[in-house]
N, CA, C and O atoms as CSV, one atom per row, in Angstrom:
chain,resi,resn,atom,element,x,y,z
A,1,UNK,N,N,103.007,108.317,108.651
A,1,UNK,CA,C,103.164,107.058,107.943
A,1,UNK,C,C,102.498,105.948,108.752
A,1,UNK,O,O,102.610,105.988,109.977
A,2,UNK,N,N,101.606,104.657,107.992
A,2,UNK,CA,C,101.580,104.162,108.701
A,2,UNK,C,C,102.167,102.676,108.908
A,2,UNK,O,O,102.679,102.132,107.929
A,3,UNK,N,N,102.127,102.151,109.861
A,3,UNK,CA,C,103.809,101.172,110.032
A,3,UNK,C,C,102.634,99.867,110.715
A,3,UNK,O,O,101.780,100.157,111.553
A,4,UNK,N,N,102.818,98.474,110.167
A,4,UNK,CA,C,101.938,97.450,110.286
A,4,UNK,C,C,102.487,97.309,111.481
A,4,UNK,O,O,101.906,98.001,112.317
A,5,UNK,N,N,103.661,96.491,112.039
A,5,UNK,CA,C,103.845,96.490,112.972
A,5,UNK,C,C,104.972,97.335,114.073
A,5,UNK,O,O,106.030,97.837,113.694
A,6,UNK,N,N,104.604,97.345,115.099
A,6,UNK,CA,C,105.285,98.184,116.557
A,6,UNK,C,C,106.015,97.214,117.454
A,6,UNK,O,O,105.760,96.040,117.722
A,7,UNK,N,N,107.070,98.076,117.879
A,7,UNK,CA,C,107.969,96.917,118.673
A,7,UNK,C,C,108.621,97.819,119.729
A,7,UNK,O,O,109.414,98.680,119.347
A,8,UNK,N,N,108.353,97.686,120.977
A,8,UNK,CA,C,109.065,98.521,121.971
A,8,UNK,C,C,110.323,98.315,121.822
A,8,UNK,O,O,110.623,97.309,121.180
A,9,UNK,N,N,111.398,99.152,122.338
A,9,UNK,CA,C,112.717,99.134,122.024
A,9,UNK,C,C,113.332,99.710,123.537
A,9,UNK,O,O,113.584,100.915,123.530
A,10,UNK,N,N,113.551,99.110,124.596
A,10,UNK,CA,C,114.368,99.985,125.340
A,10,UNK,C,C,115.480,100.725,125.083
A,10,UNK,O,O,116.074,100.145,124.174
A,11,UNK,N,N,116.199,101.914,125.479
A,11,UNK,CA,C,117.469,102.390,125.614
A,11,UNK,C,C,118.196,101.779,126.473
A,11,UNK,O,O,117.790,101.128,127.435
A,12,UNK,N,N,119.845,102.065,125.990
A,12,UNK,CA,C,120.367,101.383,127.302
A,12,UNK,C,C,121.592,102.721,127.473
A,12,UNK,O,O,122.060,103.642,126.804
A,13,UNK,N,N,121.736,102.011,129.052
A,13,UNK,CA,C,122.834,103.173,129.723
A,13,UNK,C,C,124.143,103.131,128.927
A,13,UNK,O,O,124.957,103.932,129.387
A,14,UNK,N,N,124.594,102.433,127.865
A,14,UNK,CA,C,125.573,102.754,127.472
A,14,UNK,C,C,125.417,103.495,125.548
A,14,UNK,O,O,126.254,103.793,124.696
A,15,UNK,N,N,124.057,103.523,125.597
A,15,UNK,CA,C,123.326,104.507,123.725
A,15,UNK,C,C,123.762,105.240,124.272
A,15,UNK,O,O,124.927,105.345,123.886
A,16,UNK,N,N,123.420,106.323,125.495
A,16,UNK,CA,C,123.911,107.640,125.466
A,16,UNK,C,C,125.268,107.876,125.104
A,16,UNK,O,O,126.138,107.012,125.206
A,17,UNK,N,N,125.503,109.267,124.597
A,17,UNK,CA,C,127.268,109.702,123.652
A,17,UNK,C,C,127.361,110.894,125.385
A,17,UNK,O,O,126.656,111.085,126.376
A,18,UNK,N,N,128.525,111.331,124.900
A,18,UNK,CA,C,129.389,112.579,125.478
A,18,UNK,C,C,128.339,113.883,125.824
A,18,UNK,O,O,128.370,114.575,126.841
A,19,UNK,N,N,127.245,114.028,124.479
A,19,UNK,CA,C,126.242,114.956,124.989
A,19,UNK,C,C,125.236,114.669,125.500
A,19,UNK,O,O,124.322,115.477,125.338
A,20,UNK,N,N,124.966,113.509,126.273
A,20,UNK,CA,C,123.575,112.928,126.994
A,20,UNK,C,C,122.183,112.637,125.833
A,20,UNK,O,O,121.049,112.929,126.213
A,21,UNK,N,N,122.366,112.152,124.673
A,21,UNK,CA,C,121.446,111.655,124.043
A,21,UNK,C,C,121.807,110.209,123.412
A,21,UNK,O,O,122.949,109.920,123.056
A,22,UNK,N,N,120.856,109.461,123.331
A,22,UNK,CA,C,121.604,108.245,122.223
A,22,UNK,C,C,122.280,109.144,120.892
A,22,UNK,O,O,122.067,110.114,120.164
A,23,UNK,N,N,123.186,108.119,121.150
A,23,UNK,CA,C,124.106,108.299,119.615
A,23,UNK,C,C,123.101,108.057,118.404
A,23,UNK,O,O,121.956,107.648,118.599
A,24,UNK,N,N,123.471,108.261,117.485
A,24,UNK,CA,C,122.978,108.360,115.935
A,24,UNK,C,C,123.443,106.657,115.457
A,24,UNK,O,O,122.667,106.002,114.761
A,25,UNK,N,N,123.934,106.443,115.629
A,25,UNK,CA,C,124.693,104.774,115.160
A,25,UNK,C,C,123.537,104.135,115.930
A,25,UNK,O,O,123.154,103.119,115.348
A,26,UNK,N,N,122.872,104.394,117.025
A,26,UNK,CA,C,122.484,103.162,117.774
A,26,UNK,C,C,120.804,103.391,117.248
A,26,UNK,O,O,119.961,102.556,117.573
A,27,UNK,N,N,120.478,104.463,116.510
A,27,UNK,CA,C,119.303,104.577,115.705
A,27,UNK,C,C,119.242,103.299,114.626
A,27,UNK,O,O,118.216,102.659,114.398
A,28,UNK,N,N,120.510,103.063,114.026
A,28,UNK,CA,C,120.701,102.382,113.058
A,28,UNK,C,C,120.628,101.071,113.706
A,28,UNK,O,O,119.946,100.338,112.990
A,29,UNK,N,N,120.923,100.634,114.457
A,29,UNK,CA,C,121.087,99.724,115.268
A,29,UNK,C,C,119.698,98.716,115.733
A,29,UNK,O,O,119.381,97.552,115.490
A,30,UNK,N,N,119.042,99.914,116.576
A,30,UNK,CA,C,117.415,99.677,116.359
A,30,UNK,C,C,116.845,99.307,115.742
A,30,UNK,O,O,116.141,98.329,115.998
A,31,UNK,N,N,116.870,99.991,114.466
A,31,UNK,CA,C,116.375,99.498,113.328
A,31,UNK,C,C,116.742,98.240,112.503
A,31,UNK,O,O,116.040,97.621,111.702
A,32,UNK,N,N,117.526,98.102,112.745
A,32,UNK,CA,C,118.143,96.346,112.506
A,32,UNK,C,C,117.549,95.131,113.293
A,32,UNK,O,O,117.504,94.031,112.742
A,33,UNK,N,N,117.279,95.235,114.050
A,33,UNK,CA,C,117.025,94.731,115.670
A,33,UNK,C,C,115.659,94.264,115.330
A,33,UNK,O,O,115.204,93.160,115.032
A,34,UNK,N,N,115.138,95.470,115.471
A,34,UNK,CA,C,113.448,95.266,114.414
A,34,UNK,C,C,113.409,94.731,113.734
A,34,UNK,O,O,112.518,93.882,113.781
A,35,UNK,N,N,114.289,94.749,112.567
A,35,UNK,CA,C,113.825,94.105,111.388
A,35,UNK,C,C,114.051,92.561,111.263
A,35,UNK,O,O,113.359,91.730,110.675
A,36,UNK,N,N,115.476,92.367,112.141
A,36,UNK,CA,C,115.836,90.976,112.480
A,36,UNK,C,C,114.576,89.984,113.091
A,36,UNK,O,O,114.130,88.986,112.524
A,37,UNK,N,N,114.149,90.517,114.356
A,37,UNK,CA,C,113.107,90.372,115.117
A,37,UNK,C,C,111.818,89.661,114.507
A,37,UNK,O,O,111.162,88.677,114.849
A,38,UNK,N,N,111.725,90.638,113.389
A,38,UNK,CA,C,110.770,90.149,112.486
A,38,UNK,C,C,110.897,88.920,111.756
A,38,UNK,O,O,110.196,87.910,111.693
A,39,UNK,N,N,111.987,89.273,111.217
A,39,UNK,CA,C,112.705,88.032,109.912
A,39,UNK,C,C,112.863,86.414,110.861
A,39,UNK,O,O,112.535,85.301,110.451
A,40,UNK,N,N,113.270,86.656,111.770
A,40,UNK,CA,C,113.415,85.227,112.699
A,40,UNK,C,C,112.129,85.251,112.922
A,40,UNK,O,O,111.439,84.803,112.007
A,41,UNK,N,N,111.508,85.694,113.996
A,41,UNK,CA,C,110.194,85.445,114.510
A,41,UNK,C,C,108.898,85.000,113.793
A,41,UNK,O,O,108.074,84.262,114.334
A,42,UNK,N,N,108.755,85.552,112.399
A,42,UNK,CA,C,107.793,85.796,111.826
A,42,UNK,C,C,107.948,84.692,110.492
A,42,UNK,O,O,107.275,83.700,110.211
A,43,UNK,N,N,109.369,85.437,109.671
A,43,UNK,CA,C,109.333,84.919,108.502
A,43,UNK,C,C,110.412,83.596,108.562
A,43,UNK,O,O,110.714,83.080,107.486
A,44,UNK,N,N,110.876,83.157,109.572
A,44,UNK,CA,C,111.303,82.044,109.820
A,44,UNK,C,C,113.046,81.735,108.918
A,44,UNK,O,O,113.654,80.797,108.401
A,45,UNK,N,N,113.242,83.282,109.200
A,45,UNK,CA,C,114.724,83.210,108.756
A,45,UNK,C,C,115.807,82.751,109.545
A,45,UNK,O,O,116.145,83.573,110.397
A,46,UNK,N,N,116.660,81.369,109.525
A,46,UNK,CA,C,117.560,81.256,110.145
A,46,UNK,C,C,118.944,81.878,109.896
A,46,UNK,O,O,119.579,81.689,108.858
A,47,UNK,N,N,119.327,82.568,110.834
A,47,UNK,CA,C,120.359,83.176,110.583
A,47,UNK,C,C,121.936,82.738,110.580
A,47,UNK,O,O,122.960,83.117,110.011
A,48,UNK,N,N,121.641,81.921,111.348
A,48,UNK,CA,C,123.070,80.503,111.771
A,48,UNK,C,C,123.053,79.690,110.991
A,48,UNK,O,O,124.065,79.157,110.535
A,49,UNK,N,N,121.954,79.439,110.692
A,49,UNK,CA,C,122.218,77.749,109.384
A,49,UNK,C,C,121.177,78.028,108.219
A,49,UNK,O,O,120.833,77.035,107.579
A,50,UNK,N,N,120.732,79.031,107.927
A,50,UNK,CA,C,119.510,78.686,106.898
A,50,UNK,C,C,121.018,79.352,105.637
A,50,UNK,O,O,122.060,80.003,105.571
A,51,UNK,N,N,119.961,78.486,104.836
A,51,UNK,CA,C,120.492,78.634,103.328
A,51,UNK,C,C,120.880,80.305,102.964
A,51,UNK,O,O,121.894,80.746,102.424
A,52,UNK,N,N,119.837,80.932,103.405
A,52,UNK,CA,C,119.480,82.031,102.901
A,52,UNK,C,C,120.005,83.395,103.782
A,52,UNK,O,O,119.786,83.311,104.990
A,53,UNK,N,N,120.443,84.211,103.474
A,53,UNK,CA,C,120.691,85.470,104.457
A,53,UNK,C,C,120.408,86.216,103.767
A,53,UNK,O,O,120.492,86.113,102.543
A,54,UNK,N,N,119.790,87.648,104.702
A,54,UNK,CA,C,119.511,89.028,103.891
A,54,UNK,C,C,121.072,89.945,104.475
A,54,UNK,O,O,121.523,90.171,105.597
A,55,UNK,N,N,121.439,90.212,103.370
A,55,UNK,CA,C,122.349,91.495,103.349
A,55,UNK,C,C,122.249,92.855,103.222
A,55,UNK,O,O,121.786,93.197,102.134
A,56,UNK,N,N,122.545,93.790,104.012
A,56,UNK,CA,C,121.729,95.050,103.846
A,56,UNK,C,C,122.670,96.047,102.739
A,56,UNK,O,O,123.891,96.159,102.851
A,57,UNK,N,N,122.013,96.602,101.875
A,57,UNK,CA,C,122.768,96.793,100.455
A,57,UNK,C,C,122.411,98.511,100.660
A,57,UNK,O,O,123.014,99.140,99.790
A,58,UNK,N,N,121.741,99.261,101.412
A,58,UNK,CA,C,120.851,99.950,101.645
A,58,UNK,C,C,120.870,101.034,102.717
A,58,UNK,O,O,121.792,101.552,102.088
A,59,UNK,N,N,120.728,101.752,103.618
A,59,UNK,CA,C,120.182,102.452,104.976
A,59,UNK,C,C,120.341,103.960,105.399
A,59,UNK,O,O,121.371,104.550,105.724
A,60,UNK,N,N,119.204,104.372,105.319
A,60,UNK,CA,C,119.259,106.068,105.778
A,60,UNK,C,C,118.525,106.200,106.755
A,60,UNK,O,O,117.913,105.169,107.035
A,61,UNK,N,N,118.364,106.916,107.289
A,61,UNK,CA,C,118.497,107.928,108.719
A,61,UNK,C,C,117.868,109.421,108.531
A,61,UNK,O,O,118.525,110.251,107.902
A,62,UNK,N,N,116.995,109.657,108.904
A,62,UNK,CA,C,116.453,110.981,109.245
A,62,UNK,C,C,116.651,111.606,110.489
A,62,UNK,O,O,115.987,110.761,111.088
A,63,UNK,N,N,117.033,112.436,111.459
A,63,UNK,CA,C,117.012,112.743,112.770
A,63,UNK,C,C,115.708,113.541,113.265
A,63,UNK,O,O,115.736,114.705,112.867
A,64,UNK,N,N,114.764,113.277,113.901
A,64,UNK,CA,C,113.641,114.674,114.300
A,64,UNK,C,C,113.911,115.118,115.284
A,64,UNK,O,O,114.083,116.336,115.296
A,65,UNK,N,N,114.059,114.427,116.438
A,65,UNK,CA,C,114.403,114.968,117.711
A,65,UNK,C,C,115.445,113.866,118.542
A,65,UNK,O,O,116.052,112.887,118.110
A,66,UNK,N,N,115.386,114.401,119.779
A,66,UNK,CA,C,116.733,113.746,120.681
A,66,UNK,C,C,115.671,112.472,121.796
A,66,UNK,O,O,114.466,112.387,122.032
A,67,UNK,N,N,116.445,111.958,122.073
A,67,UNK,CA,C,115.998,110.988,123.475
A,67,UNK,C,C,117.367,110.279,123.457
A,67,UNK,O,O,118.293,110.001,122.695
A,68,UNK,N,N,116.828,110.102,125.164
A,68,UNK,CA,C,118.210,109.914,126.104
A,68,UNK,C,C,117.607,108.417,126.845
A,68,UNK,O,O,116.441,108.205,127.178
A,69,UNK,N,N,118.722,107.532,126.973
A,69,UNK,CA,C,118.451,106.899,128.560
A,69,UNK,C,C,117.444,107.437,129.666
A,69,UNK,O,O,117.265,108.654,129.617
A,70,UNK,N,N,116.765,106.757,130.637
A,70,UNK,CA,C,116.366,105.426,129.960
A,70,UNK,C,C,114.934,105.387,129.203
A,70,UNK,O,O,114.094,104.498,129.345
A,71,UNK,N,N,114.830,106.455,128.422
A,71,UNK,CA,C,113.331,106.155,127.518
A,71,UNK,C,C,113.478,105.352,126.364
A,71,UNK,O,O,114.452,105.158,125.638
A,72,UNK,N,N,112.003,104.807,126.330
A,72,UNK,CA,C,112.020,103.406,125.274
A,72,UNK,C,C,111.170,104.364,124.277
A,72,UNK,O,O,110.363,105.275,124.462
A,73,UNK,N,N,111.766,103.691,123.054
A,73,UNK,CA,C,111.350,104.022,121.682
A,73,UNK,C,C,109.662,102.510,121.212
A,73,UNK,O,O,109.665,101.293,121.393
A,74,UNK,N,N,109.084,102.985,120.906
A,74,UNK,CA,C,108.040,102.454,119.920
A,74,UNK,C,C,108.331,102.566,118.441
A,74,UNK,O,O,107.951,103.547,117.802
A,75,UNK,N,N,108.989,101.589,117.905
A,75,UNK,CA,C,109.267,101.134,116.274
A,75,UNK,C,C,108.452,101.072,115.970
A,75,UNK,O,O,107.597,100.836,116.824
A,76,UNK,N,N,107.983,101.223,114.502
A,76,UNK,CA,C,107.048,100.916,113.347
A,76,UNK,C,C,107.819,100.389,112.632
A,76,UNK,O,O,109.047,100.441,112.690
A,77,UNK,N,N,106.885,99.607,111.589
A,77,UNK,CA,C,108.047,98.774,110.212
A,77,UNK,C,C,106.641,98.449,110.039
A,77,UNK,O,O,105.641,98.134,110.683
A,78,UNK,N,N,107.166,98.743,108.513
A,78,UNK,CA,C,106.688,98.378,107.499
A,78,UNK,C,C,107.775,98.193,106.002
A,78,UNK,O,O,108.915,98.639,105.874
A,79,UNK,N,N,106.799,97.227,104.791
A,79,UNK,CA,C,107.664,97.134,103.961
A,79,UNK,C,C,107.176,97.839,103.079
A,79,UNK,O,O,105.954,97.862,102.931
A,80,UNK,N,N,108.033,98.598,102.266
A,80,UNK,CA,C,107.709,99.800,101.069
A,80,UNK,C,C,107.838,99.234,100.196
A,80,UNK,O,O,106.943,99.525,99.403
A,81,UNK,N,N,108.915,98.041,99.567
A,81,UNK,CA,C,108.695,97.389,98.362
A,81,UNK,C,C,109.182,96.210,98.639
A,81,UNK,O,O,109.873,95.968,99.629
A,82,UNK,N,N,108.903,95.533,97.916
A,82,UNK,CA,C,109.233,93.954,97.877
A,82,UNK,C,C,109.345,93.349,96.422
A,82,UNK,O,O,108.489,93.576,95.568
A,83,UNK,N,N,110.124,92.799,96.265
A,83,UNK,CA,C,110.724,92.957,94.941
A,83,UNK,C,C,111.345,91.366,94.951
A,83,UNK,O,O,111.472,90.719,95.990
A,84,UNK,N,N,111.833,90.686,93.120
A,84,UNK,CA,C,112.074,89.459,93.589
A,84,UNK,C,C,112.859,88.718,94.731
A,84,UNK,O,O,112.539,87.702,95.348
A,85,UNK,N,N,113.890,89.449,94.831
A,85,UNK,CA,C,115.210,88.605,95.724
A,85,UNK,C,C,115.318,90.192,96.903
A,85,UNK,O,O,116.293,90.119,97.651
A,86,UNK,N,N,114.581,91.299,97.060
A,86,UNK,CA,C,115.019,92.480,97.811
A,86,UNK,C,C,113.811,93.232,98.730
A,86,UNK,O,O,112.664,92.877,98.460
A,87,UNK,N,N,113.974,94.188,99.736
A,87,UNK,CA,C,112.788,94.104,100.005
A,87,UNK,C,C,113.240,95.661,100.881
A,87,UNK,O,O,114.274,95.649,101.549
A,88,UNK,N,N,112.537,96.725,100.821
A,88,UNK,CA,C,112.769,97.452,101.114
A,88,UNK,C,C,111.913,97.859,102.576
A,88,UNK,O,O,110.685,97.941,102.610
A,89,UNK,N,N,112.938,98.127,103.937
A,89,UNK,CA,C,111.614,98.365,105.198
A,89,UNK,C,C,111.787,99.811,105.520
A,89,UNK,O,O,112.860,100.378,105.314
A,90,UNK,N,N,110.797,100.388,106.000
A,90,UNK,CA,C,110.510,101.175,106.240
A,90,UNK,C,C,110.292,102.001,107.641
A,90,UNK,O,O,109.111,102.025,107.988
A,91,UNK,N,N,111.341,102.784,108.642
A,91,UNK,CA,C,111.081,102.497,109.731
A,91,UNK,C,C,110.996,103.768,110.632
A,91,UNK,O,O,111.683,104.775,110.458
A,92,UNK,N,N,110.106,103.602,111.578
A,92,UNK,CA,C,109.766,105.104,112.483
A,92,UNK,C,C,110.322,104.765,113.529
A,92,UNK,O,O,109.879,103.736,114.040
A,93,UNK,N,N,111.163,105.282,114.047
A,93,UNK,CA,C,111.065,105.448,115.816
A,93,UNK,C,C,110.635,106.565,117.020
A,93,UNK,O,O,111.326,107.454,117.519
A,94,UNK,N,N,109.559,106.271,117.230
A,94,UNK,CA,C,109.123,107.129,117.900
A,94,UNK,C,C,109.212,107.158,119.644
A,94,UNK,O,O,109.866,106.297,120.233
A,95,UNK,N,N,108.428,108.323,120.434
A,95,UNK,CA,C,108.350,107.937,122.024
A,95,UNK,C,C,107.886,106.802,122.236
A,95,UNK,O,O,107.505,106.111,121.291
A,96,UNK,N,N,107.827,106.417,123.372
A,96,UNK,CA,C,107.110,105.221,124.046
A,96,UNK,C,C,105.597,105.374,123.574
A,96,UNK,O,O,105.005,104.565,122.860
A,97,UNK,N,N,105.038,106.635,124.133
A,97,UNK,CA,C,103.510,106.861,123.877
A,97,UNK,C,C,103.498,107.124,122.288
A,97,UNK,O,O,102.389,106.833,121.840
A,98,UNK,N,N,104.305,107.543,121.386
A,98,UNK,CA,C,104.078,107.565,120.009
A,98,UNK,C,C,103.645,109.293,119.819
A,98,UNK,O,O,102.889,109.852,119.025
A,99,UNK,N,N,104.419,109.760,120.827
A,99,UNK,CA,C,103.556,111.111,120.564
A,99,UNK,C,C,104.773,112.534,119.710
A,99,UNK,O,O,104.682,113.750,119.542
A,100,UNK,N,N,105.751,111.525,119.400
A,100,UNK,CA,C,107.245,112.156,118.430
A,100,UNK,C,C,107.625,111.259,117.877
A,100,UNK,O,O,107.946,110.162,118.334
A,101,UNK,N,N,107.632,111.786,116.371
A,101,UNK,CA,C,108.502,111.192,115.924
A,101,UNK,C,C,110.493,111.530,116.141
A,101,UNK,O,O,111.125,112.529,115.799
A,102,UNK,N,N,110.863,110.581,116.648
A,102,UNK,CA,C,112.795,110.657,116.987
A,102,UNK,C,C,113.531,110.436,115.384
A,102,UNK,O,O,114.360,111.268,115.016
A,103,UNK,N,N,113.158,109.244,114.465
A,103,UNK,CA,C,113.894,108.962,113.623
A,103,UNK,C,C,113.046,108.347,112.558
A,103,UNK,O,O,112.142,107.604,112.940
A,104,UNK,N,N,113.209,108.554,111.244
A,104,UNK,CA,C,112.886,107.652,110.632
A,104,UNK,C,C,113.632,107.748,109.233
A,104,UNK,O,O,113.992,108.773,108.655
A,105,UNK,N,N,113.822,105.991,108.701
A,105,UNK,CA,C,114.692,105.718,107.820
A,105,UNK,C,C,114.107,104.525,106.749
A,105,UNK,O,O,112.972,104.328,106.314
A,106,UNK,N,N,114.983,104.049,106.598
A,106,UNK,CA,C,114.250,102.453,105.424
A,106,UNK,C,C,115.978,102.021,105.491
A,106,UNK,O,O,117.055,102.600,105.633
A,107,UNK,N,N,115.422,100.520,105.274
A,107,UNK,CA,C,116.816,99.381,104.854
A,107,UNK,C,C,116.363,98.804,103.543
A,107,UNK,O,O,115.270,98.712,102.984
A,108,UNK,N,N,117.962,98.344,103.167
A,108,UNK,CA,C,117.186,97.790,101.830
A,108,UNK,C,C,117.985,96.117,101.861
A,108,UNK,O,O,119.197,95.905,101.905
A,109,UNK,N,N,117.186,95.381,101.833
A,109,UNK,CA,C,117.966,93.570,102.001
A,109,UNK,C,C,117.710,93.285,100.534
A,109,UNK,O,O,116.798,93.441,99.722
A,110,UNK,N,N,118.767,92.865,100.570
A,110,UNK,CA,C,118.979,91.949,99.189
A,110,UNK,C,C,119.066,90.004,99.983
A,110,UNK,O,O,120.000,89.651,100.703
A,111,UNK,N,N,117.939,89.115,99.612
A,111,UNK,CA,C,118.655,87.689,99.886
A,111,UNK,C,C,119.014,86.979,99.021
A,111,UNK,O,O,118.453,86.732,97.953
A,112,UNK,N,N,120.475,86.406,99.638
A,112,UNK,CA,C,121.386,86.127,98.750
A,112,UNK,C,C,121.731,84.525,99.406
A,112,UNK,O,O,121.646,84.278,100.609
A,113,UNK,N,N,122.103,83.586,98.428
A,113,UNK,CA,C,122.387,82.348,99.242
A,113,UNK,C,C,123.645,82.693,99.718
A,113,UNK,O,O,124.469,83.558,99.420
A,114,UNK,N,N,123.567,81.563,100.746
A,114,UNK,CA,C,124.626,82.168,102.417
A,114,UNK,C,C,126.143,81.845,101.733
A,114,UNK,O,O,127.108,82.584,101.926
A,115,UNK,N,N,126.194,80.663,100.930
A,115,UNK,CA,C,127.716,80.104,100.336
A,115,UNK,C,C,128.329,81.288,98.967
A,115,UNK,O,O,129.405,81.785,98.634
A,116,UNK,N,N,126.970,81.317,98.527
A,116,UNK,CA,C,127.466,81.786,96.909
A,116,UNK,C,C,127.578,83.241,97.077
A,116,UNK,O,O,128.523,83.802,96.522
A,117,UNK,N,N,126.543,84.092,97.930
A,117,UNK,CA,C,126.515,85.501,98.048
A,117,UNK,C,C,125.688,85.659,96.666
A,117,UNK,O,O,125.834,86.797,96.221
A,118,UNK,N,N,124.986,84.964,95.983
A,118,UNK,CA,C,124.106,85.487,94.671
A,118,UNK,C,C,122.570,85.411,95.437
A,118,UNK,O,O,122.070,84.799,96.381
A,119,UNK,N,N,122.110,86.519,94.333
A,119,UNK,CA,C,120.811,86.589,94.801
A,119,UNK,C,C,119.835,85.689,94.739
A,119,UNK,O,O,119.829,85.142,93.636
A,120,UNK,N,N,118.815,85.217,95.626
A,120,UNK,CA,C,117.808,84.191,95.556
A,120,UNK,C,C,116.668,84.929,95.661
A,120,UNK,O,O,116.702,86.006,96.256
A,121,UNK,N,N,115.650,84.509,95.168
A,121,UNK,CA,C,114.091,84.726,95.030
A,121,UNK,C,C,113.853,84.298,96.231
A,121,UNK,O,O,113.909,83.141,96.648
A,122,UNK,N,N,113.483,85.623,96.989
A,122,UNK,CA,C,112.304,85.409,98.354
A,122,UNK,C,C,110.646,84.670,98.011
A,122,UNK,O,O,109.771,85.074,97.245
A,123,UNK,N,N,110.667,83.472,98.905
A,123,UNK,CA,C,109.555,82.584,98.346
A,123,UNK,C,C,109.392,81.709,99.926
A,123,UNK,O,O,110.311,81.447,100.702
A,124,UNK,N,N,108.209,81.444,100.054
A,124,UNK,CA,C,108.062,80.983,101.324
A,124,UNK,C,C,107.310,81.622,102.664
A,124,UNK,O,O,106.865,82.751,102.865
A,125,UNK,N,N,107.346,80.666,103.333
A,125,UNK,CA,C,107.434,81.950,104.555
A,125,UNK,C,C,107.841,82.859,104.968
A,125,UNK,O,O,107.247,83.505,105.832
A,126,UNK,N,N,109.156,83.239,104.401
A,126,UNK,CA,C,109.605,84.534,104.803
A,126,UNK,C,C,109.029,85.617,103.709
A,126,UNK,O,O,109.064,86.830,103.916
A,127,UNK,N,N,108.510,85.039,102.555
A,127,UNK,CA,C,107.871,86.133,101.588
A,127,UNK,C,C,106.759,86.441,102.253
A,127,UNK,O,O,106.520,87.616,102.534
A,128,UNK,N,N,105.689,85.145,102.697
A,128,UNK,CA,C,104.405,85.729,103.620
A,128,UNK,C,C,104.666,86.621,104.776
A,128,UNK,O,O,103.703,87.323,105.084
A,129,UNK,N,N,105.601,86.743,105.399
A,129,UNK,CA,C,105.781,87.604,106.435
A,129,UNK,C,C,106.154,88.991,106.148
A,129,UNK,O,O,105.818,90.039,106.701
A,130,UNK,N,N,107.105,88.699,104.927
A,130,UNK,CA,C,107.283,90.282,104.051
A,130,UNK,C,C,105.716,91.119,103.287
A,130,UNK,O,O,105.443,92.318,103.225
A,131,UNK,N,N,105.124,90.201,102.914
A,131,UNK,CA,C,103.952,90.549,102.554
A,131,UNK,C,C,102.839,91.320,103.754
A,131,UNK,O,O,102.016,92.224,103.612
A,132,UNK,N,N,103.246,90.507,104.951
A,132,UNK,CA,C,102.280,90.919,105.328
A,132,UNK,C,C,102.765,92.310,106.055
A,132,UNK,O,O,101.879,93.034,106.508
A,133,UNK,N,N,104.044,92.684,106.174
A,133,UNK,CA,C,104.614,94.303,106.367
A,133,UNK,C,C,104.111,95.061,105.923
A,133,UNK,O,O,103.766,96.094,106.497
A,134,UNK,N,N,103.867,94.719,104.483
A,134,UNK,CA,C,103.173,95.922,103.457
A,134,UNK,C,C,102.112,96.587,104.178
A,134,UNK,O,O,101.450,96.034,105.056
A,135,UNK,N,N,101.940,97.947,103.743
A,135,UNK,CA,C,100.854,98.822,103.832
A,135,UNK,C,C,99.879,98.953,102.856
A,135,UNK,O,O,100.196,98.857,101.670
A,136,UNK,N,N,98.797,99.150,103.179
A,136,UNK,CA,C,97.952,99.399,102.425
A,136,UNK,C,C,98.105,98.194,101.426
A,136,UNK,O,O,97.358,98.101,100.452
C-alpha cells in the first residue's frame, strides 16, 4: 500500500505485555497518535477549543508480526475516503527501516460540532490536509 505520509513512532518500556512484545491496544494507540499529529499539525484542528472535533466511529487492526521495546515503528497514513462530514485513514505500521509490515488497520472520524455532537461538513484547512492524505 502506498501511505502519503510516514511518521516515526518510538516504543516505550512500558508497550511491552507479560510476553515481551508490545501489546495489541498500544497498536491502536499509535495509530491515533498519527492521525492526531496530523489533524493538529497539518489540518489545524484544535482539539481544546476548536468548534469542531473528530470522533472515531470506526477502527480495525490487522496483526503481521511482533516487535518489542525499544524498536521504533515507521507509520504510513493515508486517507481512503473522505466523505462530507467523515473521513476514513488508512494505516501501516511497519520496522524502522520499513522492511515488515507489524500492523495495519484504518479509523473512521466522523466531525461533529464539539457542543451539539451533530455532524459538520469538513471544509477548510483541515479538508486541504485530508485531501492531501489521499492516494493516488
Amino acid at each position: 500500500m502506498t501511505y502519503v505520509h510516514w511518521e516515526i513512532v518510538p516504543t516505550r518500556w512500558k508497550d511491552n505485555d507479560v510476553y515481551g512484545h508490545v501489546n495489541n491496544v498500544v497498536h491502536y494507540a499509535v495509530m491515533d497518535t498519527v492521525i492526531n499529529n496530523w489533524l493538529i499539525g497539518k489540518g489545524g484542528l484544535d482539539i481544546h477549543e476548536g468548534g469542531v472535533i473528530g470522533l472515531c466511529v470506526e477502527s480495525h487492526c490487522n496483526y503481521h508480526a511482533s516487535v518489542s521495546y525499544p524498536e521504533k515503528l515507521s507509520v504510513g497514513l493515508r486517507v481512503g475516503h473522505l466523505g462530507r462530514s467523515s473521513v476514513r485513514y488508512e494505516i501501516g505500521l511497519h520496522r524502522e527501516d520499513r522492511s515488515e509490515l507489524i500492523a495495519q488497520g484504518h479509523f473512521v472520524h466522523v466531525f461533529v460540532d464539539r457542543r451539539t455532537r451533530r455532524p459538520v461538513e469538513v471544509t477548510g484547512e483541515l479538508r486541504d490536509a485530508l485531501t492531501a492524505l489521499m492516494a493516488g
